[in-house]
N, C-alpha and C positions, 0 to 999 in steps of 0.2 A: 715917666711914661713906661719905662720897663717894669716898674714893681707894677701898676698898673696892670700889664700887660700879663705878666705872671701870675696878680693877684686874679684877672677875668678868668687865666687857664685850671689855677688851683677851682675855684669858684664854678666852672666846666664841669671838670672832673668830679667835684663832690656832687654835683647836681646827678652829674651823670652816672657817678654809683651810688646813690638815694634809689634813683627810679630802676637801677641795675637791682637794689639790693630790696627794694618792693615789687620786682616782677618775680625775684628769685623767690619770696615769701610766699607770691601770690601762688607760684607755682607749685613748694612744696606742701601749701592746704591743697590746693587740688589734687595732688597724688594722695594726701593721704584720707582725703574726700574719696578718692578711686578705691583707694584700700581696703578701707571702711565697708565700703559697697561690696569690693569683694570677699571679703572675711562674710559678712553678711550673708550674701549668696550663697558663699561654700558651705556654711551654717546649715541653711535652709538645705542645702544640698544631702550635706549626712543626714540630717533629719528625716527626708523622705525618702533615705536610704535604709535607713534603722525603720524605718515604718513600714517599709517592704520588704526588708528583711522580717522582721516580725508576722505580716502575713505571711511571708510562702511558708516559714516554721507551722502556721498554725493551718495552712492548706497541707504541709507536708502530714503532720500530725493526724489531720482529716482520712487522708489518703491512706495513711499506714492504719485507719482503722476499719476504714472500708475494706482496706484488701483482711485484715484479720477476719473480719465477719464475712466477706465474698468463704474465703477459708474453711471460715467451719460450715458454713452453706453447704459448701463443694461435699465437705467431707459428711454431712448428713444425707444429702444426697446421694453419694457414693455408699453409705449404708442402707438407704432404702432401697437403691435398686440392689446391695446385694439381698439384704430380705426379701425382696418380690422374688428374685432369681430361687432363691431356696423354696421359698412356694408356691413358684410355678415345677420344678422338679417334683416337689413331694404329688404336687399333684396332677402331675402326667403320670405318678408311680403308678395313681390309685386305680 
């Protein structure tokens, strides 16, 4: 009766880390099920980090060429009014 008794407890125990040792299983796919997901995500994440970085380089690019041509605007215009200024002078001389 007592080997009996030992052999139900031994018998207990293995049962009971089977399903210990398949909830642990079960558990570590699911984290690496999560993992997965998150590596994925962060993925996605530089990507549309690198993709917007990429635009603002080509809005920056944009912008420094506008303001070059705003520039020379300025500065042809700063020469045509100083030519108008020379003659309107020459011709209050006359």
């Amino acid at each position: 009766m007592r080997k009996l008794t030992l052999a139900g407890f031994a018998l207990a125990t293995a049962l009971t880390a089977g399903c210990a040792s398949q909830a642990s299983q079960e558990s570590i796919d699911e984290a690496q099920a999560s993992a997965n997901s998150a590596e994925q995500t962060a993925n996605q994440a530089l990507n549309t980090a690198n993709d917007a970085n990429a635009r603002a380089n080509n809005a920056q690019q944009t912008a420094e060429q506008a303001l070059s041509a705003a520039r020379a605007a300025q500065k042809s215009a700063n020469e045509a009014n100083e030519r108008a200024k020379r003659m309107l002078q020459k011709a209050s001389q006359k």
